[in-house]
C-alpha positions in Angstrom: 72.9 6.7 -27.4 71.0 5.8 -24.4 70.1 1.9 -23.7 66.1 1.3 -23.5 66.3 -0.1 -20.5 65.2 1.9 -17.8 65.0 0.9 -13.8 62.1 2.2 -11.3 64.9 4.3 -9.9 65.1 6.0 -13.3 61.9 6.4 -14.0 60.9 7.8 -10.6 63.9 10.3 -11.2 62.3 11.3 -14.6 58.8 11.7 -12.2 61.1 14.0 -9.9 62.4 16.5 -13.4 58.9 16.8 -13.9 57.5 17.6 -10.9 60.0 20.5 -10.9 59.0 21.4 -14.2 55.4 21.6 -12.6 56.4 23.8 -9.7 57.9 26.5 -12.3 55.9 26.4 -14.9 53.6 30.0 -15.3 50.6 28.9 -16.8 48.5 26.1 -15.3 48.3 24.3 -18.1 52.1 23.3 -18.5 51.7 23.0 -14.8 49.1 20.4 -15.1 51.0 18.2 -17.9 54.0 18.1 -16.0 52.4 16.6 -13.0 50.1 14.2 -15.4 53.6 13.2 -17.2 55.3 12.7 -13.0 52.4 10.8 -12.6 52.3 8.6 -15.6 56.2 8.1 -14.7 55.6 7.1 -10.9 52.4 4.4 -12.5 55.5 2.7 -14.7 58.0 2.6 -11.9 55.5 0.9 -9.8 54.1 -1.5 -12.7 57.8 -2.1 -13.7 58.7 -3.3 -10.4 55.1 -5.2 -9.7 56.3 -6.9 -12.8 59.4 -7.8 -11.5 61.2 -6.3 -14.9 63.2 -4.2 -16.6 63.1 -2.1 -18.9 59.5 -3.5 -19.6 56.2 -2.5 -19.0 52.6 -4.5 -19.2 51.5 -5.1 -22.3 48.3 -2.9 -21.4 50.6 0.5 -21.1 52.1 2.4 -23.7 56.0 2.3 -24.2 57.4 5.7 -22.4 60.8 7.7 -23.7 63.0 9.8 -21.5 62.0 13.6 -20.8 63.6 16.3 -22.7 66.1 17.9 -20.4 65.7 21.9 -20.6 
């Protein structure tokens, strides 16, 4: 079982699976939630480390699991 705690690194790796995901998906639609999840990824790496923690994110954002690997 994987530990909760995350890093930046991780999460921005997680924002990197899904911008792939985005780059092969064939209908826009899949396309577009894959960048919106990179996105929301890249906004918790960068809150994370603004924070200066891990494994937690502002109170204001909801808590985020890992990406399904395919």
């Amino acid at each position: 079982m994987r530990s909760a705690l995350a890093s930046p690194k991780e999460y921005r790796e997680f924002a990197a699976q899904c911008l792939g995901w985005a780059a092969r998906a064939k209908h826009e639609q899949h396309k577009n939630m894959m960048l919106g999840m990179a996105d929301h990824w890249m906004q918790a790496a960068r809150e994370m480390e603004r924070a200066g923690t891990r494994g937690r994110v502002a109170s204001t954002e909801h808590p985020v699991s890992e990406p399904r690997r395919l």
